[in-house]
N, CA, C and O atoms as a MOPAC input file, in Angstrom:
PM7 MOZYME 1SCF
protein

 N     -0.04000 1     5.74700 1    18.28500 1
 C      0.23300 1     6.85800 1    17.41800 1
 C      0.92600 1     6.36400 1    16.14900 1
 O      1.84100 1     5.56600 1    16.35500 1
 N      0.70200 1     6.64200 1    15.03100 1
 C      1.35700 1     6.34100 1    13.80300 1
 C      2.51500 1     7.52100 1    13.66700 1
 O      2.62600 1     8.64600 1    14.15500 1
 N      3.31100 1     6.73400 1    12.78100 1
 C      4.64600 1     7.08500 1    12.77900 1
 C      4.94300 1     7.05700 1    10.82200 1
 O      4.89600 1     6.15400 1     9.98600 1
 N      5.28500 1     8.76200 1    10.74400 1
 C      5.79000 1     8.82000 1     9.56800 1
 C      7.03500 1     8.90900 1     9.05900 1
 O      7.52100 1     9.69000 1     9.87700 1
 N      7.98900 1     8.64500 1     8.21800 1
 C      9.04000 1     8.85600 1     7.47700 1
 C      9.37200 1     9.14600 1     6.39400 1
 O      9.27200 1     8.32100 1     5.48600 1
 N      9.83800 1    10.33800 1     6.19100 1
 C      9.43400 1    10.72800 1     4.73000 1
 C     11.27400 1    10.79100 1     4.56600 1
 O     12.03900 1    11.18200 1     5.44700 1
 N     11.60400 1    10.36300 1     3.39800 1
 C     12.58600 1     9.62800 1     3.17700 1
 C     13.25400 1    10.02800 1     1.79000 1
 O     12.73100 1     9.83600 1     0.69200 1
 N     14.99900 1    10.85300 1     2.11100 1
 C     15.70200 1    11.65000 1     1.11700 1
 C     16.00800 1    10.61300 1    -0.17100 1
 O     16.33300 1     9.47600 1     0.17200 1
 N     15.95200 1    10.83300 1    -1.36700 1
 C     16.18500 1     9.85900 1    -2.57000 1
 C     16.41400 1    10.51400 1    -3.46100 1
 O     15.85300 1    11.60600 1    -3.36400 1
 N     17.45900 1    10.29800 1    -5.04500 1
 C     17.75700 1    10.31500 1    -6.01500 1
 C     16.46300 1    10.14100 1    -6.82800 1
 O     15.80300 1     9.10500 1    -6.90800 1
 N     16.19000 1    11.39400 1    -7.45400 1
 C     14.95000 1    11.43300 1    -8.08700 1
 C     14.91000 1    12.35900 1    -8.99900 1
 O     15.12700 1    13.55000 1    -8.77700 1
 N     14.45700 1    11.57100 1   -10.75400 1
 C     14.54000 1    12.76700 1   -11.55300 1
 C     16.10900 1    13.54500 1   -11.87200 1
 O     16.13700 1    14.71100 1   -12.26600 1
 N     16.96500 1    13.00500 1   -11.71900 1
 C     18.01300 1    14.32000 1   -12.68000 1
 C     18.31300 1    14.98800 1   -11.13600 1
 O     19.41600 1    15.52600 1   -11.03700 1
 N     17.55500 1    15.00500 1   -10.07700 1
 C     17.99400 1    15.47700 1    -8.65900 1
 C     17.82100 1    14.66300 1    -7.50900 1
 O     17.96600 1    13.44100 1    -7.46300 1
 N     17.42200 1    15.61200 1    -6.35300 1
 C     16.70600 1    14.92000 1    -5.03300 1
 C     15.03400 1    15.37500 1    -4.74900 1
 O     14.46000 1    16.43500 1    -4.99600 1
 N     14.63300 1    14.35400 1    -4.25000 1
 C     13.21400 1    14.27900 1    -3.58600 1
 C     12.93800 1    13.79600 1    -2.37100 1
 O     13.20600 1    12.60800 1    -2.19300 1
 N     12.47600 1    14.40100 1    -1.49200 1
 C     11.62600 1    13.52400 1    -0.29200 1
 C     10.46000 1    12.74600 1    -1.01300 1
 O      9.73200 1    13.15600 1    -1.91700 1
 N     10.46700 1    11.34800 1    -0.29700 1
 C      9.64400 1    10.65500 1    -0.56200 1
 C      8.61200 1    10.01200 1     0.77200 1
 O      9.01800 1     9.65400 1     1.87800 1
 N      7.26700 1    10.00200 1     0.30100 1
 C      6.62100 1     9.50900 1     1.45000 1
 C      6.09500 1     8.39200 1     1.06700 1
 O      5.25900 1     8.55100 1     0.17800 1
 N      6.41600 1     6.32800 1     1.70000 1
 C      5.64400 1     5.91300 1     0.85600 1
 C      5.84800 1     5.47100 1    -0.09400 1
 O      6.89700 1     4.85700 1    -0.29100 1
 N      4.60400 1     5.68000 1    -1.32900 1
 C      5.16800 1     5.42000 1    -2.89700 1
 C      5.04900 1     7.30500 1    -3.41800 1
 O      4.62300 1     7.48900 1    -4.55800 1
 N      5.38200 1     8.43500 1    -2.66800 1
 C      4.98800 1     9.62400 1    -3.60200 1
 C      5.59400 1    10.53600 1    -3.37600 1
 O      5.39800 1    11.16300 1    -2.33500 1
 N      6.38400 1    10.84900 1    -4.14100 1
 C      7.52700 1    11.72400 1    -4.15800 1
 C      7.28000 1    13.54800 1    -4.24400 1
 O      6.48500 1    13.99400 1    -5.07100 1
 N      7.95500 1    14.36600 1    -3.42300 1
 C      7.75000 1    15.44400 1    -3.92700 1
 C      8.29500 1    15.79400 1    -5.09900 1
 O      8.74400 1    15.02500 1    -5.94900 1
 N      8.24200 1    17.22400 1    -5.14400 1
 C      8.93700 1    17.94500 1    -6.27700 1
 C     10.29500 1    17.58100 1    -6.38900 1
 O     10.72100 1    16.98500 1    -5.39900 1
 N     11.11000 1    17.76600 1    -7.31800 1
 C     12.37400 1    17.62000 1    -7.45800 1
 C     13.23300 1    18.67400 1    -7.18100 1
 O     13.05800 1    19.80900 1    -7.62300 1
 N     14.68600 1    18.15000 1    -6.05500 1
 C     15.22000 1    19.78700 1    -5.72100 1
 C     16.77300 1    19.67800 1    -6.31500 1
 O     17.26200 1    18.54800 1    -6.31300 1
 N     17.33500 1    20.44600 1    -6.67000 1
 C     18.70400 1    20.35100 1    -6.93300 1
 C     19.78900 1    19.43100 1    -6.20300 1
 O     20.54400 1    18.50300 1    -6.49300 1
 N     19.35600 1    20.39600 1    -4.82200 1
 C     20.70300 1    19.02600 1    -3.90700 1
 C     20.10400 1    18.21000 1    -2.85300 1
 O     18.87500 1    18.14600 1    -2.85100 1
 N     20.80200 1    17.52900 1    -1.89400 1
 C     20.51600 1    16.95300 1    -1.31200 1
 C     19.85300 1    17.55900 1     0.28300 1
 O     19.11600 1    16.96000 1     1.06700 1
 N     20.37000 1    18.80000 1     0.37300 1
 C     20.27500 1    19.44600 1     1.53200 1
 C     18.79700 1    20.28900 1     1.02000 1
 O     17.82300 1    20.07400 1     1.74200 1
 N     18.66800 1    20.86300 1     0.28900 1
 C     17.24200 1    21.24300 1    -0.20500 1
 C     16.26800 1    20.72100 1    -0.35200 1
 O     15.16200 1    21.25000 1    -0.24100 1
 N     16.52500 1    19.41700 1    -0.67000 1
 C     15.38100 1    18.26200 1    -0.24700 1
 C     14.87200 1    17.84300 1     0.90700 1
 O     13.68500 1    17.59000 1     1.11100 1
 N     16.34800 1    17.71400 1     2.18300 1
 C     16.08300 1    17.23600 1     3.02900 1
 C     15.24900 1    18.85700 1     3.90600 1
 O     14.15900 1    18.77200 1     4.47100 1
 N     15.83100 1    19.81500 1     3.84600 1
 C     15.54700 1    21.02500 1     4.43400 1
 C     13.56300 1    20.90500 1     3.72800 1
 O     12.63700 1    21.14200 1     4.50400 1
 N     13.36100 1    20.61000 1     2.58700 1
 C     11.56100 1    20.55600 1     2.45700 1
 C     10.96900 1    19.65600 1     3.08100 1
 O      9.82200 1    19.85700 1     3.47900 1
 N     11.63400 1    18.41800 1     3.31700 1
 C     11.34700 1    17.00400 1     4.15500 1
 C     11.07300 1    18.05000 1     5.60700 1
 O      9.96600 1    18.42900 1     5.98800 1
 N     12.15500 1    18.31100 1     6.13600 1
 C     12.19700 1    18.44300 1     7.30200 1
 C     10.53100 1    19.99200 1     8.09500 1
 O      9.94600 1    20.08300 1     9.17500 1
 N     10.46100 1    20.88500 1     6.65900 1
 C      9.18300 1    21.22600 1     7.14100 1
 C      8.08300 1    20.91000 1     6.59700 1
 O      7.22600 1    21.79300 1     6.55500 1
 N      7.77600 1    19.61500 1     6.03800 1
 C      6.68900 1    19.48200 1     5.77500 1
 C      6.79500 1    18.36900 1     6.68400 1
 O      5.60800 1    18.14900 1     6.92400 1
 N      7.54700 1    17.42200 1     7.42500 1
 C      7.55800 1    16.51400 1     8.78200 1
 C      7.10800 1    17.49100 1     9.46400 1
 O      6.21800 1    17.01600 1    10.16800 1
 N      7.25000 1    19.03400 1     9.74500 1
 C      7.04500 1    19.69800 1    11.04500 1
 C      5.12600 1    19.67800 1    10.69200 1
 O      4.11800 1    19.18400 1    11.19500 1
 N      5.43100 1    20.40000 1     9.72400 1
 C      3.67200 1    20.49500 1     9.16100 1
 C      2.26600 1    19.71400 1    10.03700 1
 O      1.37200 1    20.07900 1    10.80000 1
 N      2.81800 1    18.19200 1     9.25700 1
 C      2.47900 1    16.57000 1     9.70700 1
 C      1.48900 1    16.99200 1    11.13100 1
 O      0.27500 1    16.98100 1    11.33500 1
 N      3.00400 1    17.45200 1    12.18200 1
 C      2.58200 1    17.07900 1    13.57900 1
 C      1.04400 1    18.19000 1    14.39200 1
 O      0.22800 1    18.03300 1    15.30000 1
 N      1.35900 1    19.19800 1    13.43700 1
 C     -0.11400 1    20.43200 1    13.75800 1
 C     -0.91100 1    20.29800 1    13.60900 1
 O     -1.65800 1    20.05700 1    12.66100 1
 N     -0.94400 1    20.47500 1    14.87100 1
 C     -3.13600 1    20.01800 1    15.11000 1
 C     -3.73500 1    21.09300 1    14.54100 1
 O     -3.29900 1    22.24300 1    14.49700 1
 N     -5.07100 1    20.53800 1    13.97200 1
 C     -5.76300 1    21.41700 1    13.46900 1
 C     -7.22900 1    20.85000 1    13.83300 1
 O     -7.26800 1    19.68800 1    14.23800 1
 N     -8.33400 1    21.50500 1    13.73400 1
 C    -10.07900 1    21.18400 1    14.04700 1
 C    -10.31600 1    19.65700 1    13.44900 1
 O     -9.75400 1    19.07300 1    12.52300 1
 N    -11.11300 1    19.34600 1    14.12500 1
 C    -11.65300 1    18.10800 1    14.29300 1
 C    -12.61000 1    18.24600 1    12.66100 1
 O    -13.35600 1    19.22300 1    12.59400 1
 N    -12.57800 1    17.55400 1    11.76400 1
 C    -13.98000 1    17.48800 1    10.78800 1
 C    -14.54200 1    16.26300 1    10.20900 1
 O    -14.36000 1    15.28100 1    10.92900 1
 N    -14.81500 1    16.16500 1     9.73600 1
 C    -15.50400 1    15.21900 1     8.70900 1
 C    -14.73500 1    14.84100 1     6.99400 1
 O    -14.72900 1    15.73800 1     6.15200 1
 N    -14.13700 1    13.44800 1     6.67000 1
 C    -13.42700 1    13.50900 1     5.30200 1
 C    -14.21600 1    12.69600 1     4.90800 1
 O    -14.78700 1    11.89900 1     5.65200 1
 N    -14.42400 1    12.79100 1     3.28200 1
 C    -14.76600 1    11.73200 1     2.38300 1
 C    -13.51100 1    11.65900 1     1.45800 1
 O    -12.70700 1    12.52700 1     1.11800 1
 N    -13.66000 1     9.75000 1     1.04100 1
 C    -13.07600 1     9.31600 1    -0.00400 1
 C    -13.17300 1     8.11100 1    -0.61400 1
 O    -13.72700 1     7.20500 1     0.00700 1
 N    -12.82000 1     7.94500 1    -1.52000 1
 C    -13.46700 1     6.32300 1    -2.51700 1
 C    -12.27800 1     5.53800 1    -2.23700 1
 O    -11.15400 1     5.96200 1    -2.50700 1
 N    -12.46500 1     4.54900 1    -1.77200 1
 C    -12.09500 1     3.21600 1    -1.28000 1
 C    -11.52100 1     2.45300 1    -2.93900 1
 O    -11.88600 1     2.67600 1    -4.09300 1
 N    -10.30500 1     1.33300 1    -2.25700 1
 C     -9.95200 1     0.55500 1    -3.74700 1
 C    -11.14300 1     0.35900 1    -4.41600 1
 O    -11.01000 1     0.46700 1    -5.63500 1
 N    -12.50100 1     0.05600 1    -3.96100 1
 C    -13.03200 1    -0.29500 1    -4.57900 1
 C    -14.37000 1     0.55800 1    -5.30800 1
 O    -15.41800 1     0.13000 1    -5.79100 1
 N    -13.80100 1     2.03400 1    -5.14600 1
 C    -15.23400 1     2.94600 1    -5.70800 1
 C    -15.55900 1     3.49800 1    -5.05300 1
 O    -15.80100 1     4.66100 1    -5.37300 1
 N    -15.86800 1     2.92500 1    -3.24400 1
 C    -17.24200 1     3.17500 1    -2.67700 1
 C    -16.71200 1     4.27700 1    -1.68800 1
 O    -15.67400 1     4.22800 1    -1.02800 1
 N    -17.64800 1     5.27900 1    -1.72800 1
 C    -17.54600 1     6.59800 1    -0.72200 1
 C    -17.27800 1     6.32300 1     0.69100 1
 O    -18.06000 1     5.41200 1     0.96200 1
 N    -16.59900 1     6.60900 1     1.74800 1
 C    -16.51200 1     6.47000 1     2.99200 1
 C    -16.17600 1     7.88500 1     2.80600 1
 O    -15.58200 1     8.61500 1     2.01400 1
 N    -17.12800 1     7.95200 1     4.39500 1
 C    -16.66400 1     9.37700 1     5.76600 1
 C    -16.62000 1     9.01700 1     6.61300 1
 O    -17.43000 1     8.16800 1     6.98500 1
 N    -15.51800 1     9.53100 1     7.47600 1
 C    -15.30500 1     9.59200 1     8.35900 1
 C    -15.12000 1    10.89000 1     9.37300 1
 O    -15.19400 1    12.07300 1     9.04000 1
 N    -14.86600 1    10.37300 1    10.67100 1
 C    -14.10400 1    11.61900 1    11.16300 1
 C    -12.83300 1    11.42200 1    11.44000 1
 O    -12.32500 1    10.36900 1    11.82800 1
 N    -12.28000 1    12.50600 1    11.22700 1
 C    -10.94400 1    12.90300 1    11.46300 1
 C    -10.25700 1    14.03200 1    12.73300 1
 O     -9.96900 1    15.22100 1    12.60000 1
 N    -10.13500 1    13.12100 1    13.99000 1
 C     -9.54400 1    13.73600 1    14.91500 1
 C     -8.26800 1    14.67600 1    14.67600 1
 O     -7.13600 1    14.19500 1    14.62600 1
 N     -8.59100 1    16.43000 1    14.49100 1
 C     -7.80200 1    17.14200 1    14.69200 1
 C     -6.75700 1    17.39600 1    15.36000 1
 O     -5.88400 1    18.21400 1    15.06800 1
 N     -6.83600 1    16.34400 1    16.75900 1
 C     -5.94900 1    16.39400 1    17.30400 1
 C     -4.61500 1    15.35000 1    17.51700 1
 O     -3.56800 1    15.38700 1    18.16300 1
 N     -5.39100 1    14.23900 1    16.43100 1
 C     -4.87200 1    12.87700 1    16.65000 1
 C     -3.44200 1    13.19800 1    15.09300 1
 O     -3.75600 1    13.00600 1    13.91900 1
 N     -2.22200 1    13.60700 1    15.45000 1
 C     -1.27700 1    13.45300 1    14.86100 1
 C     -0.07300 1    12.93100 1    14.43700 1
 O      0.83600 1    13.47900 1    15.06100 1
 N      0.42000 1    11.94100 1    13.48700 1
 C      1.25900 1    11.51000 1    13.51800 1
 C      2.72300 1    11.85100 1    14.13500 1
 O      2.94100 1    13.06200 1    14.11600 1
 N      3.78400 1    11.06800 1    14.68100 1
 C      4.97900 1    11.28900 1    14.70600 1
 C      5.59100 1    11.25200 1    13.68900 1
 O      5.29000 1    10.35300 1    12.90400 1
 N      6.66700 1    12.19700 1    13.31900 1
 C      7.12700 1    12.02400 1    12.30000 1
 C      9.38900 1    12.20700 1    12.35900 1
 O     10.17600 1    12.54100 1    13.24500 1
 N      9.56600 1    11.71400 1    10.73700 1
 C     10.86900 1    11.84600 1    11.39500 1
 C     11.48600 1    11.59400 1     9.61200 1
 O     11.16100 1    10.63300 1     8.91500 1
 N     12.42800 1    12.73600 1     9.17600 1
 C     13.32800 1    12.45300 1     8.08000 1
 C     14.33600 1    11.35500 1     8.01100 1
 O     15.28000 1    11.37300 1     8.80000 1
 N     14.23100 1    10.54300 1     7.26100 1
 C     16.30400 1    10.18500 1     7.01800 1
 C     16.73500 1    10.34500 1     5.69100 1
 O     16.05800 1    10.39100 1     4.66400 1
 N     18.06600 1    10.43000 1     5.86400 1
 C     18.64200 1    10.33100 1     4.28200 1
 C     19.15600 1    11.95900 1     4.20300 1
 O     19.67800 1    12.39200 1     3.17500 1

């Protein structure tokens, strides 16, 4: 199972959860950030239908796949 962390930071003049290299929106404090972290980690874990994704690869080229609806990351805030 993959494992996410989306991670509280000084961002912009405020705070942001960050996932990664990609930051959300910018929130005033620190607890408002972490409180959007904490439901969009809940989000993450909901299964949803099984379908079909496309997307262009570093290098251009189209891939699809499938995407197990049920197959969801763990997830977990810090900061």
């Amino acid at each position: 199972m993959t494992h996410v962390t989306y991670r509280i930071v000084e961002h912009d003049g405020g705070w942001a959860y960050k996932l990664e290299d990609t930051f959300s929106e910018t929130f005033s404090s620190h607890d408002a950030a972490r409180a959007a972290a904490v439901r969009a980690a809940g989000e993450q874990r909901v299964a949803d239908r099984t379908a079909f994704i496309e997307y262009a690869d570093a290098d251009g080229e189209w891939i699809t796949e499938r995407a197990d609806g049920h197959d969801r990351p763990d997830t977990s805030v810090e900061g």
